[in-house]
CHARMM internal coordinates of N, CA and C (Angstrom, degrees):
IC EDIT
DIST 1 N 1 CA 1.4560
DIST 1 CA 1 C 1.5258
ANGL 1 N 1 CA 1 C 108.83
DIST 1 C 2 N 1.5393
ANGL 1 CA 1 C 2 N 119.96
DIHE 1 N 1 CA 1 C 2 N 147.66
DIST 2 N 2 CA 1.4261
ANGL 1 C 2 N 2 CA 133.31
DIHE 1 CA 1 C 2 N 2 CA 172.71
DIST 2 CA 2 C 1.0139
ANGL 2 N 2 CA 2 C 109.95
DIHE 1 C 2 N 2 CA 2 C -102.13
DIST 2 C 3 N 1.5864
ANGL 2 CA 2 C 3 N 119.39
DIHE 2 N 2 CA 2 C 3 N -173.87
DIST 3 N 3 CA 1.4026
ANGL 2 C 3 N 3 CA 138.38
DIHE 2 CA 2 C 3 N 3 CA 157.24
DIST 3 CA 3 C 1.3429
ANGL 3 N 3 CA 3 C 116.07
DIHE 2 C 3 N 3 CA 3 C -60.10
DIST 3 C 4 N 1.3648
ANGL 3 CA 3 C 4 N 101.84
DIHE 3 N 3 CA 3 C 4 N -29.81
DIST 4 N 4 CA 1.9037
ANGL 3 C 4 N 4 CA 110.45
DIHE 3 CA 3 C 4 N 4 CA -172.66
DIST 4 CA 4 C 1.9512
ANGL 4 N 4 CA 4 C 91.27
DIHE 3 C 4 N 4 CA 4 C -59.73
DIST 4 C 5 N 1.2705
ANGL 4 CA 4 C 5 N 107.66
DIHE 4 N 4 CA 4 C 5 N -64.60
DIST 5 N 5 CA 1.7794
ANGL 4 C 5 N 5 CA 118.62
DIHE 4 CA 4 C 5 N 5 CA -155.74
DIST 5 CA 5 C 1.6180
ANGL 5 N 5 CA 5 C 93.68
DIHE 4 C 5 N 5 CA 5 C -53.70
DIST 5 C 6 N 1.5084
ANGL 5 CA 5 C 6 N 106.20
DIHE 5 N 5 CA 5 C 6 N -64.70
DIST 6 N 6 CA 1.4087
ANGL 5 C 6 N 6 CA 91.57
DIHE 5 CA 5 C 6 N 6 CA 159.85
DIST 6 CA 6 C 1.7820
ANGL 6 N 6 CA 6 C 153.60
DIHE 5 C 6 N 6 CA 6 C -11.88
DIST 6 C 7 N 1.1928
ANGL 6 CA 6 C 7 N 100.08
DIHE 6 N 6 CA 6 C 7 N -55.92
DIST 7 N 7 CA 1.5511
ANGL 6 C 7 N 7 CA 123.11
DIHE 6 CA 6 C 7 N 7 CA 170.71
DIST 7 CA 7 C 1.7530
ANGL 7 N 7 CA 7 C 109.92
DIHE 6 C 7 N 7 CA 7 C -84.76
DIST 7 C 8 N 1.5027
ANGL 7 CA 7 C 8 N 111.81
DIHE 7 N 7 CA 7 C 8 N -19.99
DIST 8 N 8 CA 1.3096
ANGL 7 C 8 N 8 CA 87.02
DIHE 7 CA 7 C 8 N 8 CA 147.32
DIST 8 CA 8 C 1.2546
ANGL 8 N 8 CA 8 C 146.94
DIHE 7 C 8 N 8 CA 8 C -107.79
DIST 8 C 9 N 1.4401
ANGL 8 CA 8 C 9 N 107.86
DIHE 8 N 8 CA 8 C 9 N -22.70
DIST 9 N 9 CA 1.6782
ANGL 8 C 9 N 9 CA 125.98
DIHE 8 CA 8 C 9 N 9 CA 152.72
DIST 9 CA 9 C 1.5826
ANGL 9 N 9 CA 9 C 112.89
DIHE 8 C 9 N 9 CA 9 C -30.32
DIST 9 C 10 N 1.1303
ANGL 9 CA 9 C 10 N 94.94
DIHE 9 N 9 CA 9 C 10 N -34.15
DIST 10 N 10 CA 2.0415
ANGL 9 C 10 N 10 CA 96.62
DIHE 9 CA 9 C 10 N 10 CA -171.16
DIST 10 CA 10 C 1.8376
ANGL 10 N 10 CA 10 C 102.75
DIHE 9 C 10 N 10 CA 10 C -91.71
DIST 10 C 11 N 1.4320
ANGL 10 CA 10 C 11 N 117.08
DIHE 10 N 10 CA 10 C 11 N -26.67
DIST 11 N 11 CA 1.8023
ANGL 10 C 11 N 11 CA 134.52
DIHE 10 CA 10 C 11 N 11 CA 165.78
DIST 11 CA 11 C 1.3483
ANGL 11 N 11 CA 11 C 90.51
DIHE 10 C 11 N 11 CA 11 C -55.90
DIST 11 C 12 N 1.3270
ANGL 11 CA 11 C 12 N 135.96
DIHE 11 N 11 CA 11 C 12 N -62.81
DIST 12 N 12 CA 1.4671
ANGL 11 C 12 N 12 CA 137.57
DIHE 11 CA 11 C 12 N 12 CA -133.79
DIST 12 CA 12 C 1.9046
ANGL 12 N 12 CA 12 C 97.39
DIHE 11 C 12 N 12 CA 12 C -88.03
DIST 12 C 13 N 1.3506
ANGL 12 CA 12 C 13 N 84.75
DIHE 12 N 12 CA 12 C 13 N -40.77
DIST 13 N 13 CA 1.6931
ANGL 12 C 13 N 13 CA 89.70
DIHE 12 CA 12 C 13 N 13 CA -179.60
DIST 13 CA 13 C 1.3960
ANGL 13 N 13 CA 13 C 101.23
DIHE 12 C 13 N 13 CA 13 C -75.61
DIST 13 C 14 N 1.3500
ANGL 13 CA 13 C 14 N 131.09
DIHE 13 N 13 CA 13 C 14 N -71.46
DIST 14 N 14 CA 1.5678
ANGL 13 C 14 N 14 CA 116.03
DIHE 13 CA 13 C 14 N 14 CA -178.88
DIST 14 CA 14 C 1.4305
ANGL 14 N 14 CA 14 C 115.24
DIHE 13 C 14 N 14 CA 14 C -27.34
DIST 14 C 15 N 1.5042
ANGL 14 CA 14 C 15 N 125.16
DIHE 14 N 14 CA 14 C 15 N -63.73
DIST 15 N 15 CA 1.2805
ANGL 14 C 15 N 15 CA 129.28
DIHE 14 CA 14 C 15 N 15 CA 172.96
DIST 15 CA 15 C 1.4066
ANGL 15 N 15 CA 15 C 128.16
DIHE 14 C 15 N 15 CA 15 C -26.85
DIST 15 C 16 N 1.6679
ANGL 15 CA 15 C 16 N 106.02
DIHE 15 N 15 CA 15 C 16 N -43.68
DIST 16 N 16 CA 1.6379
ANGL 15 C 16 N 16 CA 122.42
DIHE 15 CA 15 C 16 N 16 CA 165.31
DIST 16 CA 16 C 1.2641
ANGL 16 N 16 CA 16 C 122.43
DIHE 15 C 16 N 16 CA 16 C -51.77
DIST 16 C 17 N 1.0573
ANGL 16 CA 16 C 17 N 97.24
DIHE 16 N 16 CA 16 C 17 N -60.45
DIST 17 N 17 CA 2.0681
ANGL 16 C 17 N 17 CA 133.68
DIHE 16 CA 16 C 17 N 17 CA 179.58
DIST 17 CA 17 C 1.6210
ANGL 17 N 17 CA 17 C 96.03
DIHE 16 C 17 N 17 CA 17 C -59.55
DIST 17 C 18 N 1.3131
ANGL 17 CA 17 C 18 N 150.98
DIHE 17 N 17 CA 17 C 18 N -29.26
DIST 18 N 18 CA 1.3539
ANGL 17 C 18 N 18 CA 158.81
DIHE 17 CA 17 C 18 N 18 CA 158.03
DIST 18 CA 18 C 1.7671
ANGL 18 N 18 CA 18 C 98.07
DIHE 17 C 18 N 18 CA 18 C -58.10
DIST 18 C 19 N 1.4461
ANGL 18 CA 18 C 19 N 105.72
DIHE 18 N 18 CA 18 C 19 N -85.59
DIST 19 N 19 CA 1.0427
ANGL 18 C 19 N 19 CA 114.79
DIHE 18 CA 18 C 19 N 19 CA -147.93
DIST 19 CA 19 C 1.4512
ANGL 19 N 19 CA 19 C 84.26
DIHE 18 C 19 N 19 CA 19 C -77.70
DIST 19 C 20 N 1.2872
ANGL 19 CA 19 C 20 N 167.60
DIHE 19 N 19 CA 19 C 20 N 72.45
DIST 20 N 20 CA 1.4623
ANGL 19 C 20 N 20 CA 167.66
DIHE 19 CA 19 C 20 N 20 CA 94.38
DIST 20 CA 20 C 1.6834
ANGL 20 N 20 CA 20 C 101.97
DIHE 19 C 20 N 20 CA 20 C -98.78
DIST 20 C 21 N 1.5320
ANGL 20 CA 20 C 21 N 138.79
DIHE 20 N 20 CA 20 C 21 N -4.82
DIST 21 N 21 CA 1.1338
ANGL 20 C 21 N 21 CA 123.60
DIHE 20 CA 20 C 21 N 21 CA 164.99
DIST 21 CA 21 C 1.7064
ANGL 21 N 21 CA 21 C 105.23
DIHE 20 C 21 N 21 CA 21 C -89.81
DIST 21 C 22 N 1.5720
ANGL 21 CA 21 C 22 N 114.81
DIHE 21 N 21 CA 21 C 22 N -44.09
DIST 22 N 22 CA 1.1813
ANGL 21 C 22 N 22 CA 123.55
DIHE 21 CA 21 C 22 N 22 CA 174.34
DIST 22 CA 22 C 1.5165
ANGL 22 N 22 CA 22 C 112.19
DIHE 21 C 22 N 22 CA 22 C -40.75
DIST 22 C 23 N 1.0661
ANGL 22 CA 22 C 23 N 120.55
DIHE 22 N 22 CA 22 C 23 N -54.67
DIST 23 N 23 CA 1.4008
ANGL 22 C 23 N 23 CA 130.79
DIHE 22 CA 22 C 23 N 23 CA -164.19
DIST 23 CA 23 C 1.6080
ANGL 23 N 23 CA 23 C 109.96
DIHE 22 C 23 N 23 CA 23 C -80.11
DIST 23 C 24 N 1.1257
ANGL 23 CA 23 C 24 N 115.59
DIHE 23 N 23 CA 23 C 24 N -36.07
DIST 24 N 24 CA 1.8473
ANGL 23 C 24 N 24 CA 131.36
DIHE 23 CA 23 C 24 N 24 CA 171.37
DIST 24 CA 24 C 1.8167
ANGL 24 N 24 CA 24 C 101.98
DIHE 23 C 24 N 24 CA 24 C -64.82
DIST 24 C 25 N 1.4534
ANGL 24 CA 24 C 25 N 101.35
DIHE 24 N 24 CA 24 C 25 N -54.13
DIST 25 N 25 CA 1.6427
ANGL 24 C 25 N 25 CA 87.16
DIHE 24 CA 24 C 25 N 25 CA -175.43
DIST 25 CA 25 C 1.3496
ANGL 25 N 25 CA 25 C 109.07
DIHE 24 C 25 N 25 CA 25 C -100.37
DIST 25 C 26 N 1.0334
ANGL 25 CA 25 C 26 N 157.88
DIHE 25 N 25 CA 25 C 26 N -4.28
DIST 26 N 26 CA 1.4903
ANGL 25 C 26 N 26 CA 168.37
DIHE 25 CA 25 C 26 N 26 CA -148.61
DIST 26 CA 26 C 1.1068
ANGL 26 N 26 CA 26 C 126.35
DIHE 25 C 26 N 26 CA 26 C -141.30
DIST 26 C 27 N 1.8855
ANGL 26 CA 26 C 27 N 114.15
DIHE 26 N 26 CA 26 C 27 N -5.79
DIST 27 N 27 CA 1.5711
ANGL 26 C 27 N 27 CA 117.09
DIHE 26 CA 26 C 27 N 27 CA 177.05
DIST 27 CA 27 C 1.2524
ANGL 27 N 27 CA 27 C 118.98
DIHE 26 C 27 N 27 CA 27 C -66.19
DIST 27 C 28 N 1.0760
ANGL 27 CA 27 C 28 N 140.00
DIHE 27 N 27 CA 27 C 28 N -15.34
DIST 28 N 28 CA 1.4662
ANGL 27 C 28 N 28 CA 149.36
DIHE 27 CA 27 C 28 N 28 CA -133.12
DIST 28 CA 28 C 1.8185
ANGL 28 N 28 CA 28 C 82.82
DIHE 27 C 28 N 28 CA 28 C -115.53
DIST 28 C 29 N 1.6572
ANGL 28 CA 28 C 29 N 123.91
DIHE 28 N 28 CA 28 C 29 N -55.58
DIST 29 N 29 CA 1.1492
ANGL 28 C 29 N 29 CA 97.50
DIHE 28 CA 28 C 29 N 29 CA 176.45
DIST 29 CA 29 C 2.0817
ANGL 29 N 29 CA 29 C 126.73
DIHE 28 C 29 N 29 CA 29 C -107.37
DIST 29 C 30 N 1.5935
ANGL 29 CA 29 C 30 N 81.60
DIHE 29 N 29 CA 29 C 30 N 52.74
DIST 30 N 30 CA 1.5082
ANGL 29 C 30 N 30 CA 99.39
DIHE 29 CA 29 C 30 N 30 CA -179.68
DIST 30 CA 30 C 1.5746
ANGL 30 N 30 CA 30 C 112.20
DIHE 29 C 30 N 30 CA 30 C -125.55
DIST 30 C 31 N 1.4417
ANGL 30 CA 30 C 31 N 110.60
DIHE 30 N 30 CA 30 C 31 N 13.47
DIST 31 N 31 CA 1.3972
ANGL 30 C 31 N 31 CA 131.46
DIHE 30 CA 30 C 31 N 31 CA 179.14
DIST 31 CA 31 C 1.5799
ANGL 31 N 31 CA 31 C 113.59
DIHE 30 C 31 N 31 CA 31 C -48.61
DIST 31 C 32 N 1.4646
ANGL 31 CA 31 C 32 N 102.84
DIHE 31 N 31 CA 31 C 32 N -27.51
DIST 32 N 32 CA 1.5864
ANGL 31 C 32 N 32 CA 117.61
DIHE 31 CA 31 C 32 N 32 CA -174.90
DIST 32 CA 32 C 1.5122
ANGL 32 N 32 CA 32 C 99.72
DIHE 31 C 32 N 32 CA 32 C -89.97
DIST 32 C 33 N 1.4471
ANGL 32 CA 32 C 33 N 135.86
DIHE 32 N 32 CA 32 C 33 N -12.28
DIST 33 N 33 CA 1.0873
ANGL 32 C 33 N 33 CA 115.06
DIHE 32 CA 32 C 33 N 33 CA 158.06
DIST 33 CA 33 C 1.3904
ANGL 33 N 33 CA 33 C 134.84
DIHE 32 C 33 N 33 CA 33 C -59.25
DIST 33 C 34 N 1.4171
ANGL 33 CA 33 C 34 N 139.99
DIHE 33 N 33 CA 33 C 34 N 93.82
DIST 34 N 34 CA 1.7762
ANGL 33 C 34 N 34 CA 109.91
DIHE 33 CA 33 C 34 N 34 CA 149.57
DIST 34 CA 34 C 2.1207
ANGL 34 N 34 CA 34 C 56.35
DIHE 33 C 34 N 34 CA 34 C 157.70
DIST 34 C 35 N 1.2608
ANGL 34 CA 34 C 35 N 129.11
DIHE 34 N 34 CA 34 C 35 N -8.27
DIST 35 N 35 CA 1.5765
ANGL 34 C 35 N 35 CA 108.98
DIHE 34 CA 34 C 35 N 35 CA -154.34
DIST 35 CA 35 C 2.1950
ANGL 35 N 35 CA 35 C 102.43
DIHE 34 C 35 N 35 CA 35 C -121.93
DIST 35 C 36 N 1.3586
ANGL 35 CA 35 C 36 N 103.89
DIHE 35 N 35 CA 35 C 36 N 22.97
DIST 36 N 36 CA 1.6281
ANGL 35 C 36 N 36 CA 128.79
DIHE 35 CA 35 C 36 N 36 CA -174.06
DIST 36 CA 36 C 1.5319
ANGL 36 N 36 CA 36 C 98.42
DIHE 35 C 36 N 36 CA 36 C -71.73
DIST 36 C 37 N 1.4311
ANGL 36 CA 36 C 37 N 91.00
DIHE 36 N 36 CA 36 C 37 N 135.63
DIST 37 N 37 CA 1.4213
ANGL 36 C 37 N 37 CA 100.03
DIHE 36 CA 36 C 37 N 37 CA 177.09
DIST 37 CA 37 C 1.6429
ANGL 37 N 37 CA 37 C 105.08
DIHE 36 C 37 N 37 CA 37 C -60.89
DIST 37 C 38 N 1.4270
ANGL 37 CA 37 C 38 N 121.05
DIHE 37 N 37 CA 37 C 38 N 134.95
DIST 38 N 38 CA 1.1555
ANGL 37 C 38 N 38 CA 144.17
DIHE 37 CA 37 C 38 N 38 CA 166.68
DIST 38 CA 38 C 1.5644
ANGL 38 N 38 CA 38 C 110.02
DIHE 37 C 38 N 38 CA 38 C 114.33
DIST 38 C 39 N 1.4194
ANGL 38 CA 38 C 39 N 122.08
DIHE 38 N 38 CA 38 C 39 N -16.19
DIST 39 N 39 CA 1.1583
ANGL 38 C 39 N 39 CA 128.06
DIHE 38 CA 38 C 39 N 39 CA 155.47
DIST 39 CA 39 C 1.6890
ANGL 39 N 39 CA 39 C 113.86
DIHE 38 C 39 N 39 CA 39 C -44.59
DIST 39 C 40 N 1.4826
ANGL 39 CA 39 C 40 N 112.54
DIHE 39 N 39 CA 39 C 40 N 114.56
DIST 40 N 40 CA 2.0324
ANGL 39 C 40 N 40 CA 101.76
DIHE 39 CA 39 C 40 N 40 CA 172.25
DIST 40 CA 40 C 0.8984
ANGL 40 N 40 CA 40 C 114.90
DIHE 39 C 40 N 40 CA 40 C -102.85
DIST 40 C 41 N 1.2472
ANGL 40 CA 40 C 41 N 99.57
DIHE 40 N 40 CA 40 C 41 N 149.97
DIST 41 N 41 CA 1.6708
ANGL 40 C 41 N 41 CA 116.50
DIHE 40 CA 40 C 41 N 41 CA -152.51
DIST 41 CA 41 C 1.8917
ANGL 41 N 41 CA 41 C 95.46
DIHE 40 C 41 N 41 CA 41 C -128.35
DIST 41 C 42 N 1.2201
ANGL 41 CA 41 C 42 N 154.95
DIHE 41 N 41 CA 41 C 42 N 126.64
DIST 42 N 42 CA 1.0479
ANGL 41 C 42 N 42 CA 131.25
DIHE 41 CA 41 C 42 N 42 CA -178.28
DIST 42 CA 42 C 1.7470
ANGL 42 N 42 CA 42 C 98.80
DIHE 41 C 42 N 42 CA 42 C -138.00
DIST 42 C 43 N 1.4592
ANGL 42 CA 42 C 43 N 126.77
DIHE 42 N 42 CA 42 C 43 N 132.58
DIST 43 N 43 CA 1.5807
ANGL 42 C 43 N 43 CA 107.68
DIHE 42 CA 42 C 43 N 43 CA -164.77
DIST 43 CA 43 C 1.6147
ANGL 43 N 43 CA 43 C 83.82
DIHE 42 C 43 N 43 CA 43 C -135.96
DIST 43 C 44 N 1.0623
ANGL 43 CA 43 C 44 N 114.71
DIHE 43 N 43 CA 43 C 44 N 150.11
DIST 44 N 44 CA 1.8242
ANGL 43 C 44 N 44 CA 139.70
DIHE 43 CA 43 C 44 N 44 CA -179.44
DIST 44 CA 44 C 1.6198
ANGL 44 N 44 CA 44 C 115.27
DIHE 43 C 44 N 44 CA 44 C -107.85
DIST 44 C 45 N 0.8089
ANGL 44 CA 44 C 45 N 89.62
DIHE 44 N 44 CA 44 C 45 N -169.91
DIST 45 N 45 CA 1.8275
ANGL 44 C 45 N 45 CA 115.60
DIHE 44 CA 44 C 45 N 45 CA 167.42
DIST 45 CA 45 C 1.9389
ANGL 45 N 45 CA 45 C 92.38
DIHE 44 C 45 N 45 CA 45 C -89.96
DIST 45 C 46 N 1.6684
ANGL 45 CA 45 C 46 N 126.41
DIHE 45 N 45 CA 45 C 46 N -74.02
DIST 46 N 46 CA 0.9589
ANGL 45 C 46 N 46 CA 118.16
DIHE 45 CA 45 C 46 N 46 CA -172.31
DIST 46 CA 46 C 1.9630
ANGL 46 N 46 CA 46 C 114.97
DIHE 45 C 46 N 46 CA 46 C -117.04
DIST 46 C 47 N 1.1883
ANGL 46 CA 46 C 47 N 93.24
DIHE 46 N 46 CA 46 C 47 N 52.04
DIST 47 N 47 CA 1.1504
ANGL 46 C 47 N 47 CA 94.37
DIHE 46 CA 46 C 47 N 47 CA -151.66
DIST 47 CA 47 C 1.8627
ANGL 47 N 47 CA 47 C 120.40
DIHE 46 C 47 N 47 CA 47 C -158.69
DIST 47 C 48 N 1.6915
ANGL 47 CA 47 C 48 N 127.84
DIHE 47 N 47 CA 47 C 48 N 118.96
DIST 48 N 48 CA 0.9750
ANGL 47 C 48 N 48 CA 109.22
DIHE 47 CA 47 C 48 N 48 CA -175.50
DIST 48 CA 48 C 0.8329
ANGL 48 N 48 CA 48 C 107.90
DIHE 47 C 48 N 48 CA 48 C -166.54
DIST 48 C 49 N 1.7721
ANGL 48 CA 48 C 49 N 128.19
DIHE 48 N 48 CA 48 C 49 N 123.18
DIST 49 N 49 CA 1.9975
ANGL 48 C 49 N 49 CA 141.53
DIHE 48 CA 48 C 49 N 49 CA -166.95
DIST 49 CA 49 C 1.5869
ANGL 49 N 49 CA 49 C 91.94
DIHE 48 C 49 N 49 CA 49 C -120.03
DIST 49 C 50 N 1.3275
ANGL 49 CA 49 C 50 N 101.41
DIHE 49 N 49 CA 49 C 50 N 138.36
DIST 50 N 50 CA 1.1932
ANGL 49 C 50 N 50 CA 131.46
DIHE 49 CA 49 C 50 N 50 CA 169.88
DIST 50 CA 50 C 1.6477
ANGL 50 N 50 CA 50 C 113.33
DIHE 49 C 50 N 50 CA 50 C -132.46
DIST 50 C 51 N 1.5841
ANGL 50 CA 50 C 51 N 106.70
DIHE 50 N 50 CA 50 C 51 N 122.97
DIST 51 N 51 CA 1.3879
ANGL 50 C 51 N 51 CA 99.57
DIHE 50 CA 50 C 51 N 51 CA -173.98
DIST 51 CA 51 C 1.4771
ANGL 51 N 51 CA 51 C 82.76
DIHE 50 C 51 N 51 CA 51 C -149.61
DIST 51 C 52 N 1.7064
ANGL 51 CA 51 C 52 N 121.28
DIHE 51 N 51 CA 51 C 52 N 124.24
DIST 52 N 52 CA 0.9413
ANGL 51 C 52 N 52 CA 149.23
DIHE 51 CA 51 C 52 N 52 CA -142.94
DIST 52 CA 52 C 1.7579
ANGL 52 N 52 CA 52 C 107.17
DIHE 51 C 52 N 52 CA 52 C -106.63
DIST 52 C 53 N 1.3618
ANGL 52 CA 52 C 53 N 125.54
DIHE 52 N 52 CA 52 C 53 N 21.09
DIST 53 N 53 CA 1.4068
ANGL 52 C 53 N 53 CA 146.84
DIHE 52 CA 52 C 53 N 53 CA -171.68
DIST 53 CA 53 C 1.3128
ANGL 53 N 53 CA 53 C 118.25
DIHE 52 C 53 N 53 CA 53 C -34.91
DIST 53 C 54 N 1.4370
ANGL 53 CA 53 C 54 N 119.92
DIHE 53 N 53 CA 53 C 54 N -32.80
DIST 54 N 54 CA 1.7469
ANGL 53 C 54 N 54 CA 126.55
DIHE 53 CA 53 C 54 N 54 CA -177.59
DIST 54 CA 54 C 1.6135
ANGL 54 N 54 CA 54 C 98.54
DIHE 53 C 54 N 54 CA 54 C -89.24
DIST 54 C 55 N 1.5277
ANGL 54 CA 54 C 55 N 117.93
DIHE 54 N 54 CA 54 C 55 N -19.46
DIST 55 N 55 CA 1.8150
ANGL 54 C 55 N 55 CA 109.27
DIHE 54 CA 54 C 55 N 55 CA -142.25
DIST 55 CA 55 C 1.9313
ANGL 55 N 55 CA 55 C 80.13
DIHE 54 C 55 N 55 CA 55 C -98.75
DIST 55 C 56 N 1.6127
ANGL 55 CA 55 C 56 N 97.45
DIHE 55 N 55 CA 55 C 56 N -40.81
DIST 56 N 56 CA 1.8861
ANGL 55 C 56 N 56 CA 89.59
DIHE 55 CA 55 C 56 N 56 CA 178.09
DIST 56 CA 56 C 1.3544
ANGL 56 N 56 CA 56 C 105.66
DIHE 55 C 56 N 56 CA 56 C -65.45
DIST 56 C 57 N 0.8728
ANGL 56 CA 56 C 57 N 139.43
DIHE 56 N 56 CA 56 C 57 N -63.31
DIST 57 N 57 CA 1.8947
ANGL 56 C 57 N 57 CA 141.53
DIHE 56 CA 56 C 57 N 57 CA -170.40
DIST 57 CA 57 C 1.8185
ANGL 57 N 57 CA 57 C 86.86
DIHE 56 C 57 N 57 CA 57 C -31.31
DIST 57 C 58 N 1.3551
ANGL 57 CA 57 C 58 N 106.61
DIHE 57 N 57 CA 57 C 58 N -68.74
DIST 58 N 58 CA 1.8819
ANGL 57 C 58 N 58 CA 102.96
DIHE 57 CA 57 C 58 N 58 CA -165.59
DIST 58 CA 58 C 1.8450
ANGL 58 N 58 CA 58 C 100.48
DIHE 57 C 58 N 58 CA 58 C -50.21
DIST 58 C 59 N 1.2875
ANGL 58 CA 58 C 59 N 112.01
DIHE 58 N 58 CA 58 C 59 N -52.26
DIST 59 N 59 CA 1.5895
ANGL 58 C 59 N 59 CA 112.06
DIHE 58 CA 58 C 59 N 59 CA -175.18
DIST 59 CA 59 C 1.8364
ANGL 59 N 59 CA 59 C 111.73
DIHE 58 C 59 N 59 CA 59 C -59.82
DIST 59 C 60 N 0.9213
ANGL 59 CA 59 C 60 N 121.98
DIHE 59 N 59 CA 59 C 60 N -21.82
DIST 60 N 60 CA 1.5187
ANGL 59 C 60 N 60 CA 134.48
DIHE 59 CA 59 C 60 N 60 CA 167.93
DIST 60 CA 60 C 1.3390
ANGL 60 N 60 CA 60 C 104.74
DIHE 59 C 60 N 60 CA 60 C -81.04
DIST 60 C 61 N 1.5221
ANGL 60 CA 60 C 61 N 127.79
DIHE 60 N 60 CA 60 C 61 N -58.02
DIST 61 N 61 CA 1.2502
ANGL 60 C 61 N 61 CA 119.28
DIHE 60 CA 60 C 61 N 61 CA 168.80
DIST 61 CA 61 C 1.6642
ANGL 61 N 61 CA 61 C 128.68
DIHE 60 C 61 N 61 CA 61 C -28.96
DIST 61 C 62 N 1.5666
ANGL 61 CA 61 C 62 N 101.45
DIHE 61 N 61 CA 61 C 62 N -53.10
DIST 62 N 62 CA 1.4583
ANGL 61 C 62 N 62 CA 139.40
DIHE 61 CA 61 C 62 N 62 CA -165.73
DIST 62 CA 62 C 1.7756
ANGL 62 N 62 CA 62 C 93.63
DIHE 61 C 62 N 62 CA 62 C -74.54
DIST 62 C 63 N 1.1614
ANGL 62 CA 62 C 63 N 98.28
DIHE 62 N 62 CA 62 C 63 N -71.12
DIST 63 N 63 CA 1.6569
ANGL 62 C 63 N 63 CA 90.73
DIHE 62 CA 62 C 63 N 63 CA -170.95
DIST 63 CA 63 C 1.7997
ANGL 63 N 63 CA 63 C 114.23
DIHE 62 C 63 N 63 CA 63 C -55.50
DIST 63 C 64 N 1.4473
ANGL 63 CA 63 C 64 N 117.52
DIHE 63 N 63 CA 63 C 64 N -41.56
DIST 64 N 64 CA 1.0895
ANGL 63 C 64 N 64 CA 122.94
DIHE 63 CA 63 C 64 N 64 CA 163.24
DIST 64 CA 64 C 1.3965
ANGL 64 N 64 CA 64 C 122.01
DIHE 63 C 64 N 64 CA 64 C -33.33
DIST 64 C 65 N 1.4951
ANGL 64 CA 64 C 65 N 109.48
DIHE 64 N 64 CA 64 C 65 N -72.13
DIST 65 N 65 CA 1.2705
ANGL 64 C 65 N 65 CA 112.52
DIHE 64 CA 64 C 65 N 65 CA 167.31
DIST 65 CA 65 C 1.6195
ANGL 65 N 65 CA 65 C 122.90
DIHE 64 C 65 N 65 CA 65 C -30.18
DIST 65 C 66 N 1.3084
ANGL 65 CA 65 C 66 N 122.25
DIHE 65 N 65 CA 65 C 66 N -68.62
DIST 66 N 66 CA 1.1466
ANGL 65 C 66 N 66 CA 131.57
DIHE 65 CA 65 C 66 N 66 CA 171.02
DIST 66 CA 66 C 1.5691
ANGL 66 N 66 CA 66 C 124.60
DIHE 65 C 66 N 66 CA 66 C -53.79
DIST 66 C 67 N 1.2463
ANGL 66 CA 66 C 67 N 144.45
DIHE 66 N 66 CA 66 C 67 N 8.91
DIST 67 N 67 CA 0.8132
ANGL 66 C 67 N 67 CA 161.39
DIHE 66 CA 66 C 67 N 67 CA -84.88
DIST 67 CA 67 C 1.6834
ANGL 67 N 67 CA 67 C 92.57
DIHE 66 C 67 N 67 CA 67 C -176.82
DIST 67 C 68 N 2.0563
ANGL 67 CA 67 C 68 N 93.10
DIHE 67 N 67 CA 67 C 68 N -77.93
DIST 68 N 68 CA 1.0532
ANGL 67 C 68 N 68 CA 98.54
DIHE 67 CA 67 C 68 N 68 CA 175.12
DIST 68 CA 68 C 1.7906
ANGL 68 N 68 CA 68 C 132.88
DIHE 67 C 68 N 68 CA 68 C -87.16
DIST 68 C 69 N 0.9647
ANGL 68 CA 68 C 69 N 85.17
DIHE 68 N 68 CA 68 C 69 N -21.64
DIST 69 N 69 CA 1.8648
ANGL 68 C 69 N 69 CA 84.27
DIHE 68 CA 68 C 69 N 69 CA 148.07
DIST 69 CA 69 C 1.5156
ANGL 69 N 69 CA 69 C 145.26
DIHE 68 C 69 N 69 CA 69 C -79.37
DIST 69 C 70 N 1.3358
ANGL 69 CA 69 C 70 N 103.82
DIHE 69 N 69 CA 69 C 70 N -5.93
DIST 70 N 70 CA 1.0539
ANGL 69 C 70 N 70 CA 138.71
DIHE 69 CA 69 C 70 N 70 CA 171.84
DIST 70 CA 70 C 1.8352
ANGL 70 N 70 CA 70 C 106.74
DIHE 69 C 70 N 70 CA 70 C -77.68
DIST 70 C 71 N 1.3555
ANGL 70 CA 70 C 71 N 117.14
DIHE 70 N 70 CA 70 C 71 N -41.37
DIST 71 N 71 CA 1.2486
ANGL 70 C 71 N 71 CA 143.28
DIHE 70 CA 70 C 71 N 71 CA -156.39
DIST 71 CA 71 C 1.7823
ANGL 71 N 71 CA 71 C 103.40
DIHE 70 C 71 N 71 CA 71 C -106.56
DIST 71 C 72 N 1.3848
ANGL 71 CA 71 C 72 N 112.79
DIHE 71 N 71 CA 71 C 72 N -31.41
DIST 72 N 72 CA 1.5850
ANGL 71 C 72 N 72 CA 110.25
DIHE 71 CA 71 C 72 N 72 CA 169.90
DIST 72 CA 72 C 1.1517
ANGL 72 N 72 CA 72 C 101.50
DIHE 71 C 72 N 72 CA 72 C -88.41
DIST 72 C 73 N 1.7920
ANGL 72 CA 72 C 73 N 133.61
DIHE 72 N 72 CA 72 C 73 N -19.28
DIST 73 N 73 CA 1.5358
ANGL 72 C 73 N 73 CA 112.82
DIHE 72 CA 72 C 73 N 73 CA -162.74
DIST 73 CA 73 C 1.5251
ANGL 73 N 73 CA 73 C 92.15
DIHE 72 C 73 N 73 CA 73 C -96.78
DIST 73 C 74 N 1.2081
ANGL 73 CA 73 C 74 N 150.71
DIHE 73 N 73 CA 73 C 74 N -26.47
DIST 74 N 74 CA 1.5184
ANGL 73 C 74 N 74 CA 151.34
DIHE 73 CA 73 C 74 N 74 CA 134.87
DIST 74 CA 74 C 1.4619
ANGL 74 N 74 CA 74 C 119.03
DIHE 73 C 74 N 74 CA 74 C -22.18
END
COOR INIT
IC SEED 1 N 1 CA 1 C
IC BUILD
């Protein structure tokens, strides 16, 4: 291992440590996540698929984005 793996192991963990404070203090008004129109939802008698289709497009959006700002400030 280098300094490089290093510097990202400690990226990957900050990133965690973000997104587990976000979610601890801010879940309550993120309730509308995972429940966006175009998300399908299909429920039965014994039976029920949930596939979350609008909420990934925004999380692809999101990571994308970052990605590329990440990539102009480099």
């Amino acid at each position: 291992m280098d300094s490089q793996t290093g510097k990202y192991l400690i990226l990957i963990g900050a990133a965690i440590l973000i997104i587990g404070v976000v979610i601890y203090f801010f879940g309550v008004h993120l309730k509308w996540l995972g429940h966006l129109p175009g998300d399908i939802r299909i429920k039965r008698r014994n039976f029920s698929f949930y596939f979350p289709i609008t909420t990934l497009i925004l999380f692809n959006l999101l990571i994308f984005l970052l990605f590329r700002i990440w990539k102009w400030i480099n």
